[in-house]
C-alpha positions as CSV (number, residue, x, y, z in Angstrom):
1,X,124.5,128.4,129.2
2,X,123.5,126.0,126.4
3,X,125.4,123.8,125.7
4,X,124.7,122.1,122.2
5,X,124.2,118.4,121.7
6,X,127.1,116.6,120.3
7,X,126.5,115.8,116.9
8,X,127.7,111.6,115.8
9,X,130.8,110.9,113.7
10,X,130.2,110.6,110.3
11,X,131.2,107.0,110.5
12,X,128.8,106.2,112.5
13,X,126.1,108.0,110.7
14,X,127.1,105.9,107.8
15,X,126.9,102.5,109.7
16,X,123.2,103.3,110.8
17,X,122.8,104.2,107.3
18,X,124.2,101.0,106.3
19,X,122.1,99.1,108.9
20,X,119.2,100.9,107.4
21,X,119.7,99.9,103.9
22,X,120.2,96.4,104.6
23,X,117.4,95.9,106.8
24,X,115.1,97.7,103.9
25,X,116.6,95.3,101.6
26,X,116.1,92.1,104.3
27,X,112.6,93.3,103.7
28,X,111.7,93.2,99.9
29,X,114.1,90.3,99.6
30,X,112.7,87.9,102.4
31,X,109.4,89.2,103.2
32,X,108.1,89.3,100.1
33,X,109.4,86.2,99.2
34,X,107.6,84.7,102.2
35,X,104.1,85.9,101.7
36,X,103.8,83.4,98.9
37,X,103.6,81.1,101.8
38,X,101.4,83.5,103.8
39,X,98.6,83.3,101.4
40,X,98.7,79.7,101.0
41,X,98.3,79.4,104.7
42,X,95.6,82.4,104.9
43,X,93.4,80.8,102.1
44,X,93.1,77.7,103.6
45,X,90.0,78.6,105.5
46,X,89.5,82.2,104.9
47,X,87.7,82.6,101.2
48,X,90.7,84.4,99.1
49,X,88.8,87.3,97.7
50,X,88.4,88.5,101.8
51,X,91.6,87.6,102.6
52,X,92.6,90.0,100.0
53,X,90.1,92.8,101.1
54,X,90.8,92.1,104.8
55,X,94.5,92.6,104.2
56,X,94.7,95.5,101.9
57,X,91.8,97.3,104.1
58,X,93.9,97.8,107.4
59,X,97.3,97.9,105.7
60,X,95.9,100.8,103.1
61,X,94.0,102.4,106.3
62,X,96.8,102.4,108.5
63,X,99.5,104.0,105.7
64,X,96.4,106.6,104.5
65,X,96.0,107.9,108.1
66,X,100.0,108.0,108.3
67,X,100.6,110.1,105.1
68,X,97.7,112.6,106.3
69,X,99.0,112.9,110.0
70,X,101.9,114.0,107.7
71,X,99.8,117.0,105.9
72,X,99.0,115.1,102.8
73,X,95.4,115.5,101.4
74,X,93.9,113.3,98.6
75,X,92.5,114.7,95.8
76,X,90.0,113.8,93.4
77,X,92.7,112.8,90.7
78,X,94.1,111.1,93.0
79,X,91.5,108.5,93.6
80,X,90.9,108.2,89.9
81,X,94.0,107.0,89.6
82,X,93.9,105.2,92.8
83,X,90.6,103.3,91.2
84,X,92.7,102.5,88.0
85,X,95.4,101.0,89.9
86,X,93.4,99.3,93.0
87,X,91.4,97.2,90.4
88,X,95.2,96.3,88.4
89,X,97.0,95.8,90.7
90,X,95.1,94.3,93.5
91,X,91.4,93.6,92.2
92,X,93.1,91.3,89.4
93,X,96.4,91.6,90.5
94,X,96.3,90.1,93.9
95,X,92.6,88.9,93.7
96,X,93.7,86.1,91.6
97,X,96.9,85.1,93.0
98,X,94.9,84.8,96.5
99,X,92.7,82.9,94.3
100,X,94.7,80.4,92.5
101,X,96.9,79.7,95.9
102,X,93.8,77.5,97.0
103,X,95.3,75.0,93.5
104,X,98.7,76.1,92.7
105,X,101.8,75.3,95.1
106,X,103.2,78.9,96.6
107,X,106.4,78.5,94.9
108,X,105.6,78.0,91.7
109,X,102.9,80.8,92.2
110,X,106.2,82.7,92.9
111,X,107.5,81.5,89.7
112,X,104.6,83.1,87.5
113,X,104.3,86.3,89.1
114,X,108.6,86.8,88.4
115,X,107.5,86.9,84.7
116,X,105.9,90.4,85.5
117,X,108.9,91.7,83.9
118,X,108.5,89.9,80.4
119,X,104.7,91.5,80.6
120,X,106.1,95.0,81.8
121,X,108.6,94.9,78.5
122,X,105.8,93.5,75.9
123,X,103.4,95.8,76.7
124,X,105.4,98.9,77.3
125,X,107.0,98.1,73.9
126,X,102.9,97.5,72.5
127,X,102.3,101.0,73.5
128,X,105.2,102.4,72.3
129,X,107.3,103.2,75.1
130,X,109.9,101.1,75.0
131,X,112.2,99.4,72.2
132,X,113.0,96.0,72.3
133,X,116.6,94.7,72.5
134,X,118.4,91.7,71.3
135,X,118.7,90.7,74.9
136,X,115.6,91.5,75.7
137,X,114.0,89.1,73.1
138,X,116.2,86.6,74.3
139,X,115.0,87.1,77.3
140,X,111.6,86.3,76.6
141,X,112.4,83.9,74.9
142,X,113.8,82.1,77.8
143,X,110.8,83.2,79.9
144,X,108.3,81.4,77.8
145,X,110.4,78.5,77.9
146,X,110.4,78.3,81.5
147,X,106.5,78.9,81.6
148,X,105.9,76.1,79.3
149,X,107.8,74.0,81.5
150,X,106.2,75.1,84.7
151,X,102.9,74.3,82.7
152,X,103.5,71.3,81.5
153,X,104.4,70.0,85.2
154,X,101.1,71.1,86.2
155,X,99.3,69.5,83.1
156,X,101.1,66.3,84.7
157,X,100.2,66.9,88.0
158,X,97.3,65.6,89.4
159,X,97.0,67.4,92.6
160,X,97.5,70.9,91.2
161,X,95.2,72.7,88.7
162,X,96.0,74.2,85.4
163,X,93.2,77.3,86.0
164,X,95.4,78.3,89.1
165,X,97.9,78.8,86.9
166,X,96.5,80.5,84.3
167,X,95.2,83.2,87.2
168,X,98.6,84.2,88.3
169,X,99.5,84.9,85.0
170,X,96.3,87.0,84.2
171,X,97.3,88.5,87.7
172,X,101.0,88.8,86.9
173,X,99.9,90.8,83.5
174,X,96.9,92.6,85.0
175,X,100.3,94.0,87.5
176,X,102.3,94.9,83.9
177,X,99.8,96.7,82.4
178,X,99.6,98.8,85.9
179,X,103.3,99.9,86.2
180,X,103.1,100.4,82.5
181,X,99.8,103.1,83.1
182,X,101.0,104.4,86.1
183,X,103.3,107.5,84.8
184,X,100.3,108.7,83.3
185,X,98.0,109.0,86.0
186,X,98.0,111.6,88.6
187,X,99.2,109.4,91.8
188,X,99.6,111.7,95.1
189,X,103.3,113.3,94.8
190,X,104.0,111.9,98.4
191,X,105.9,108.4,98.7
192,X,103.1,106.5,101.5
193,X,100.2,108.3,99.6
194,X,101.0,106.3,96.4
195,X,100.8,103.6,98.2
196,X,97.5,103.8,100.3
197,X,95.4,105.5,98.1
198,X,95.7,102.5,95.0
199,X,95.8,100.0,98.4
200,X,92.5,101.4,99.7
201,X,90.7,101.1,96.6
202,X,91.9,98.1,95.8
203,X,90.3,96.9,99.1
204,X,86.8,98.3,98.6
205,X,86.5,96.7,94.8
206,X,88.0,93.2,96.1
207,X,85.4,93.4,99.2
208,X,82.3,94.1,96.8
209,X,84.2,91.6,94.8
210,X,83.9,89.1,97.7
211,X,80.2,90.1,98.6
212,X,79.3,89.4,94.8
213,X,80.7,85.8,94.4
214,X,79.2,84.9,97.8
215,X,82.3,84.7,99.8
216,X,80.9,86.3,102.9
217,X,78.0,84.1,103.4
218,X,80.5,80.9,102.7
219,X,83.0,82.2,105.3
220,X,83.0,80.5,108.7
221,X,84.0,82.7,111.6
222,X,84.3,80.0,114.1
223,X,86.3,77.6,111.2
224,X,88.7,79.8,110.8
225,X,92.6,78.2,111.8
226,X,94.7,79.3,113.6
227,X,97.2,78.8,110.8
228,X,95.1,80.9,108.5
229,X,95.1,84.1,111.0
230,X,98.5,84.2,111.6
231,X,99.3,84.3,107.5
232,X,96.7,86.5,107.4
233,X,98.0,88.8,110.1
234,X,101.6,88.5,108.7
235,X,100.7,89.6,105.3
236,X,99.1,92.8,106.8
237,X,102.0,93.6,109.2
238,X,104.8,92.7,107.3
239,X,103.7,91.4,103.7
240,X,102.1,95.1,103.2
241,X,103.0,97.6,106.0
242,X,106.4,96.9,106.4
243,X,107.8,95.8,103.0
244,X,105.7,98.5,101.0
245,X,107.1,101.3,103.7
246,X,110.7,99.6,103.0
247,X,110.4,99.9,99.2
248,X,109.1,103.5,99.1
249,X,112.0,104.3,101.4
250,X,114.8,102.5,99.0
251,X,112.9,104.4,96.1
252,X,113.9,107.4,97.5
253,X,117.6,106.3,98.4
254,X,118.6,103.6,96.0
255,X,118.4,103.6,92.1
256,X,115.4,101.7,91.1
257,X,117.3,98.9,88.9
258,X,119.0,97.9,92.4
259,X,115.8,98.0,93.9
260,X,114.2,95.9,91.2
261,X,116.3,93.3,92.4
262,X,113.8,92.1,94.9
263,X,112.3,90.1,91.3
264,X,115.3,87.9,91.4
265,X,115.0,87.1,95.4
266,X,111.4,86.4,96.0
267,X,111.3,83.3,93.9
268,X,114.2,81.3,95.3
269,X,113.1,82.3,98.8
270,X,109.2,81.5,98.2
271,X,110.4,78.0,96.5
272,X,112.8,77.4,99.1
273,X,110.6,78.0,101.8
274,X,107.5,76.0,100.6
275,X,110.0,73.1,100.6
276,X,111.3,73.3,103.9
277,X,108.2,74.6,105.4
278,X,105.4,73.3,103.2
279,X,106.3,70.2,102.1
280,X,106.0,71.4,98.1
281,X,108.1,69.6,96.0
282,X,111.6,70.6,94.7
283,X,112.2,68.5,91.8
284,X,114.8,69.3,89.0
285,X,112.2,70.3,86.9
286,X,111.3,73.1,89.2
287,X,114.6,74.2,89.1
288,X,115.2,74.3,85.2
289,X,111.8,76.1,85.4
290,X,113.8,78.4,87.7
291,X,116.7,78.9,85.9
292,X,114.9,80.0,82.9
293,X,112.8,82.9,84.4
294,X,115.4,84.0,86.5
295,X,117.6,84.1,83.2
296,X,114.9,85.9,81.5
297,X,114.6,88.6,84.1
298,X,118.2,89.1,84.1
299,X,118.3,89.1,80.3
300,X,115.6,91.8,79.9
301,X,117.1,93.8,82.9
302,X,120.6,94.1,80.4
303,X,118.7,94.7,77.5
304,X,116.7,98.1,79.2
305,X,120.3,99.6,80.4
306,X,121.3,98.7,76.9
307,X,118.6,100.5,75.3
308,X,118.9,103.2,78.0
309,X,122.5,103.4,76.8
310,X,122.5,103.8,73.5
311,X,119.3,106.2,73.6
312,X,121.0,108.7,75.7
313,X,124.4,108.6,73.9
314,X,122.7,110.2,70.6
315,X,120.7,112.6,72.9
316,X,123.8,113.8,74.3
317,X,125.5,113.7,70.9
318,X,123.0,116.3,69.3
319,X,122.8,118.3,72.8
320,X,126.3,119.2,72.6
321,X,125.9,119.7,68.6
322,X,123.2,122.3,69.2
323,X,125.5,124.0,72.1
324,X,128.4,124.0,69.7
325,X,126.4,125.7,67.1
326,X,124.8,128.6,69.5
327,X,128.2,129.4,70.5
328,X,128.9,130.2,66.8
């Protein structure tokens, strides 16, 4: 006789749900905030252009072989699209935060990238996509300002450098324009394959990159820190593998605006842990700097629901107009 397997109480199907979501959430919130602090440590002696290619090789392998053991099979679109996307998002993207981390202090590198959103909202608005809102402009508004302090502590600072700067920002709108392109390209359907594909190419381009500018023959196996393999082994395991699987999972499970909340989180916890950790410095100036692009984000994040809002209302509106008038 067989006799069949007890299934669990709903409650407790919900508290292992529950566990799930918050340990997804642990991820994008704290991991990604702390791989600021990674790259800081994994540029030190490891030229940033290979520490990019390094990570992004493995971590792209290692998710590509996973979604194909699970049946999926890249096409030839999809590598277009994963070409347009590797050289945005981590060929400019990540390229020249890994870059500028060699001048500029991780937190404040932190800082820059959270104005991805300000980027994401001007250019999706550039190419007609988006409208923006009162709030929204406010929100930019605030963003800039918190930019233009953040620059003009570096233009002050002697031990920091001003081009660093100026590369996370390329980088941070290099990232914009890809989320902005990305509904138009043909990305694999399946949640891990739009992820490795862009992350593989994105490795090739930023190794040739690497090979190029001479970073190969200027990298010194046997100088190598221990310091710098750990940050670089932490950004592959967790930086990439496990906080890219988390957010593809939430995707599926979570509605993106809550998801998008990792934006806010990363910042404090990169700031935070460059001071405790690193030594950078948490002055009040910082944390105006802080307050402003946090503000902004939230700002612009009001304004989209309030566009969102007020565009689906009318659409509704004439919906039920036309309904009305078939039934007539």
């Amino acid at each position: 006789m067989i006799v069949p397997k007890p299934t669990p109480p709903p409650t407790a199907h919900k508290r292992s749900e529950s566990i799930r979501l918050a340990l997804a959430f642990a991820a994008i919130y704290l991991v990604w905030g702390s791989t600021y602090l990674a790259i800081r440590y994994a540029v030190e002696t490891i030229p940033p252009l290979v520490t990019a290619g390094i990570r992004h090789t493995i971590a792209g392998g290692l998710l590509l072989a996973w979604a194909c053991a699970r049946g999926y099979r890249p096409r030839r679109e999809h590598w277009v699209a994963g070409i347009v996307l590797g050289a945005l998002f981590f060929l400019v993207g990540h390229g020249s935060l890994h870059w500028a981390e060699q001048h500029v202090a991780s937190g404040l590198a932190a800082l820059l990238i959270a104005t991805e959103p300000m980027f994401i909202l001007v250019l999706a608005w550039m190419s007609g996509q988006q409208k923006i809102s009162r709030l929204s402009a406010l929100g930019l508004a605030c963003g800039v300002a918190g930019v233009a302090i953040l620059t003009g502590m570096e233009i002050s600072s002697k031990d920091t450098s001003l081009m660093g700067m100026i590369a996370v920002l390329l980088g941070s709108i290099s990232w914009a324009a890809g989320v902005v392109i990305s509904p138009k390209l043909k990305l694999p359907t399946d949640a891990l394959a739009r992820t490795a594909v862009p992350l593989v190419c994105g490795a090739v381009m930023l190794l040739i990159a690497a090979g190029l500018t001479g970073e190969f023959h200027a990298l010194h196996w046997s100088a190598i820190s221990p310091k710098s393999i750990f940050g670089l082994g932490y950004l592959i395991v967790f930086g990439s593998i496990v906080a890219f699987t988390a957010y593809t999972w939430l995707l599926q499970r979570c509605p993106p605006t809550l998801v998008a909340t990792h934006t806010y989180a990363n910042p404090i916890v990169a700031v935070l842990l460059g001071w405790l950790i690193a030594s950078e410095p948490l002055t009040a100036r910082l944390a105006v700097a802080s307050g402003a692009i946090l503000g902004a984000i939230v700002l612009i994040r009001r304004g989209e629901r309030a566009t969102e809002r007020r565009e689906v209302i009318p659409a509704h509106a004439a919906a039920k107009a036309k309904s009305s008038a078939q039934c007539a």
